[in-house]
C-alpha positions, 0 to 999 in steps of 0.5 A, spaced: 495 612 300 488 610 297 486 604 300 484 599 296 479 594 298 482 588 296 488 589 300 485 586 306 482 579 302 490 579 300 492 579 306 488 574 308 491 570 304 499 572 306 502 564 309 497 560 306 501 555 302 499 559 295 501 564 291 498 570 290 496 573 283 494 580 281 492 581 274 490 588 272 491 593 266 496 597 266 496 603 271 491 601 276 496 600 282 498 592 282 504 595 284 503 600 289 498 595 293 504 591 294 510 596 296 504 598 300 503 591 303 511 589 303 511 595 308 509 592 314 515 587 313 522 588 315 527 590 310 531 583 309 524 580 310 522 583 303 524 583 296 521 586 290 523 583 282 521 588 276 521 584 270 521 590 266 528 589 268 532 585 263 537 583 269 531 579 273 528 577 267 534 573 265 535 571 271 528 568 272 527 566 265 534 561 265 534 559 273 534 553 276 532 551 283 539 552 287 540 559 283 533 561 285 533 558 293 539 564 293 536 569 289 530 569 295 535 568 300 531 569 307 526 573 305 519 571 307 515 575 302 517 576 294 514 580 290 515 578 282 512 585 279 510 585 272 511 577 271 507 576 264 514 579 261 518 572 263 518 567 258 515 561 261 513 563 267 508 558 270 513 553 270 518 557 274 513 559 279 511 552 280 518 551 282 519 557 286 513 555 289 515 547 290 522 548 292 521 554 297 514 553 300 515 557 307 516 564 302 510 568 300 510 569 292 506 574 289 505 576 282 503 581 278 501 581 271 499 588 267 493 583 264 491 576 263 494 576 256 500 571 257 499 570 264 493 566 266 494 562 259 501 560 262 499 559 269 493 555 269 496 548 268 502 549 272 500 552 279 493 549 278 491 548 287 497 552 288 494 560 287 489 565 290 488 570 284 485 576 284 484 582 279 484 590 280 481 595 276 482 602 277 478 606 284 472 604 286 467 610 288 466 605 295 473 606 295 475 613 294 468 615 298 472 611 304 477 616 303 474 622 303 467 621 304 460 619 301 458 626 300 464 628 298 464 623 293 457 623 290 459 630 288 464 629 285 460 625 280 460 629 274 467 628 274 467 621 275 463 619 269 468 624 264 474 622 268 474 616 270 477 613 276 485 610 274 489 613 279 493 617 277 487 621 274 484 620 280 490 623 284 492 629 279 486 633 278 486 639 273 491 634 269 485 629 266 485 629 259 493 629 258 493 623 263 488 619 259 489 621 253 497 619 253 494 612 257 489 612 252 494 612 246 497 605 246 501 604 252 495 602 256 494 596 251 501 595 249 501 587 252 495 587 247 501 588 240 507 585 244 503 578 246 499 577 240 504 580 234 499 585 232 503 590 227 496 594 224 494 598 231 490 602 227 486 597 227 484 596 235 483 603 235 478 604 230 475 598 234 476 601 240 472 607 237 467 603 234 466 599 241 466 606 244 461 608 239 456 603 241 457 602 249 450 600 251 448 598 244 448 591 241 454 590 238 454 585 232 461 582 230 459 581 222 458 589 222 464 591 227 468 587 221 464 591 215 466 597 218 474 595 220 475 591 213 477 584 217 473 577 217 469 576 223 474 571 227 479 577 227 474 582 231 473 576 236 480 574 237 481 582 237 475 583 242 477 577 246 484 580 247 481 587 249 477 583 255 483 580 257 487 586 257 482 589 261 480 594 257 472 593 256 468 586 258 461 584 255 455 583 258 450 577 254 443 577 254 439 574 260 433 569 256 430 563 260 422 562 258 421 567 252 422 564 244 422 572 243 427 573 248 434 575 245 438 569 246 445 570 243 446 577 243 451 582 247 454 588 249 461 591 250 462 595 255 469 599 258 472 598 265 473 606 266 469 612 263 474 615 262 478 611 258 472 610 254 472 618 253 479 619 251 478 614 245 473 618 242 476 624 245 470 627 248 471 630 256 464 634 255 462 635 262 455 631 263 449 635 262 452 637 255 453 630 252 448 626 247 451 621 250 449 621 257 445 615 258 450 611 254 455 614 259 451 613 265 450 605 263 458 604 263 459 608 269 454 604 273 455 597 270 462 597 272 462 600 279 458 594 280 463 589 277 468 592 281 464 593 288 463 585 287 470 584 285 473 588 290 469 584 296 470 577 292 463 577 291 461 571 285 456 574 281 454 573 274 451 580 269 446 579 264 442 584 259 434 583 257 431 584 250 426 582 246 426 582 238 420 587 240 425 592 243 422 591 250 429 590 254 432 592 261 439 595 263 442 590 268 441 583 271 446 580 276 444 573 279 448 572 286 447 565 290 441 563 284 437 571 286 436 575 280 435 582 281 434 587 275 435 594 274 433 600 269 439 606 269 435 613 268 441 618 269 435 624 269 431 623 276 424 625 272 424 619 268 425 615 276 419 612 276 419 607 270 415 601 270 418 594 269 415 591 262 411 587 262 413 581 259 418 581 263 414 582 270 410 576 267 415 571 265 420 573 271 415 575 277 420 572 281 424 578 279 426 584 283 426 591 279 429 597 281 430 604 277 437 607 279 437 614 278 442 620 281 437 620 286 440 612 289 446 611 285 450 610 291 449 605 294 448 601 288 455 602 286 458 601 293 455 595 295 452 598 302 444 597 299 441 594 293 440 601 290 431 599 289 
């Protein structure tokens, strides 16, 4: 058992009058984190309600507050796995919530798509809500060691870290290409209706293609043959299923600065390889940088994520193409980063455009030589 880092905030909040939400795309270990957590109770103290089971899902779906009182019994803690497939199911939690304030509920959903969209009103002051993601580097270095982990790099950055790749190695590829193949963003055809999937995977693969690059939705809508609202809509839906997350540009004084610009990235490398069906090892990419930039960027936001750490992302341009990787403002600091994968380019000066207009501005280089404490929280990474 890999303990994850969120465990202990979810504890925290185990008795504390609210429900507590955990959102995550598929395969990340929602329900592994809280079968682990319902261990320490007793056996009648727990139950556990699958709604990919149409009995629960029947039952949930058309309860009324008397059915649901002797659905939970005298249990202290209720589990509602997979809740975004229960239609309603904000209001019903808000009457399970209401009526049966001494149970702790805990809900899980394989992404925000229908969840966060049916809960928000409903259990507004009445919820915790946390994602999870796949591993994180801290985590997996917890479990083993730093020295362990920071060897296991080349394979970090190919395979990435969902669990069951983590935990199979020699079965990678087969793991993430079947992952891969649709099932991963299953919620995003059964929520939204969409028949054409070949359409999400030419984007994906487009996205792919462009991880650390300026991504222009009226080219992304050329290629796919679809108007520029389908492409946002369908971008909007990946994000939401917890595929891939944008960065927007950081601008404040400079009228070259690129202002509404972004970059999409993806939340595991190893997804993002798959998609476009490339596990060569590091040294033989010519996508290197790109694939160090996604690794680099996500650990960081799932490091924040995972110690609830409030932070925002940005990237830097100009129209003149000076730019920097990765800026993060936590408590109105701004730090700045450039990402080298190759040590020999460690030495890389801040440009200077940004130095003087942001002299306040911290600027750091990461390399293989400091990743580590970038991605796990334990420095900076300067």
């Amino acid at each position: 058992m890999i303990i994850r880092d969120i465990e202990q905030i979810i504890r925290g909040r185990i008795g504390k009058g609210k429900a507590i939400i955990i959102t995550g795309a598929r395969q990340v270990g929602k329900t592994t984190l809280l079968k682990h957590i319902l261990s320490d109770y007793r056996q009648n103290e727990t139950q556990f309600w699958n709604c990919d089971e149409p009995d629960i899902r029947l039952m949930l779906q058309n309860a009324n507050s008397g059915q649901l009182k002797a659905m939970a019994g005298k249990s202290k803690i209720i589990v509602i796995d997979e809740a975004q497939r229960i239609q309603g199911i904000g209001l019903t939690l808000k009457l399970l919530h209401d009526s049966m304030p001494h149970i702790q509920f805990a809900i899980t959903g394989s992404s925000s798509l229908d969840l966060s969209d049916t809960i928000k009103e409903p259990l507004t002051g009445r919820k915790f809500e946390y994602s999870l993601y796949p591993f994180s580097t801290a985590e997996l270095a917890r479990n083993s060691s730093p020295i362990e982990e920071i060897r296991m790099l080349n394979s970090r950055l190919v395979y990435g870290f969902y669990p069951d790749v983590v935990n199979n190695p020699g079965d990678e590829q087969e793991i993430l290409m079947n992952l891969a193949s649709s099932y991963l963003y299953k919620d995003v055809f059964e929520f939204q209706g969409i028949r054409k999937h070949s359409i999400i995977e030419k984007l994906l693969q487009a996205l792919a293609l462009q991880v650390g690059s300026e991504v222009s939705f009226n080219e992304l809508g050329r290629l796919l043959g679809i108007n520029v609202l389908t492409v946002q809509k369908y971008v909007d839906l990946l994000e939401k299923a917890y595929i891939v997350f944008h960065l927007s540009s950081y601008s404040r004084n400079l009228r070259n600065e690129l202002k509404k610009s972004i970059k999409i990235y993806f939340y595991d490398n190893g997804i993002r390889n798959s998609i476009i069906a490339n596990f060569s090892m590091p040294d033989l990419r010519s996508d290197i940088g790109a694939l160090w930039e996604n690794f680099l960027i996500s650990e960081r936001i799932k490091n924040n994520a995972f110690n609830n750490i409030k932070a925002r992302h940005y990237f830097w341009r100009t129209t003149q193409k000076q730019e920097i990787d990765f800026l993060e403002e936590k408590n109105g600091i701004i730090q700045a980063w450039e990402f080298k994968y190759s040590a020999k380019k460690g030495n890389a000066k801040c440009p200077v455009t940004f130095a003087k207009a942001y002299p306040e501005i911290k600027y750091g280089v990461i390399t293989r030589e400091n990743y580590f404490g970038f991605v796990s929280g334990e420095n900076q990474g300067q």
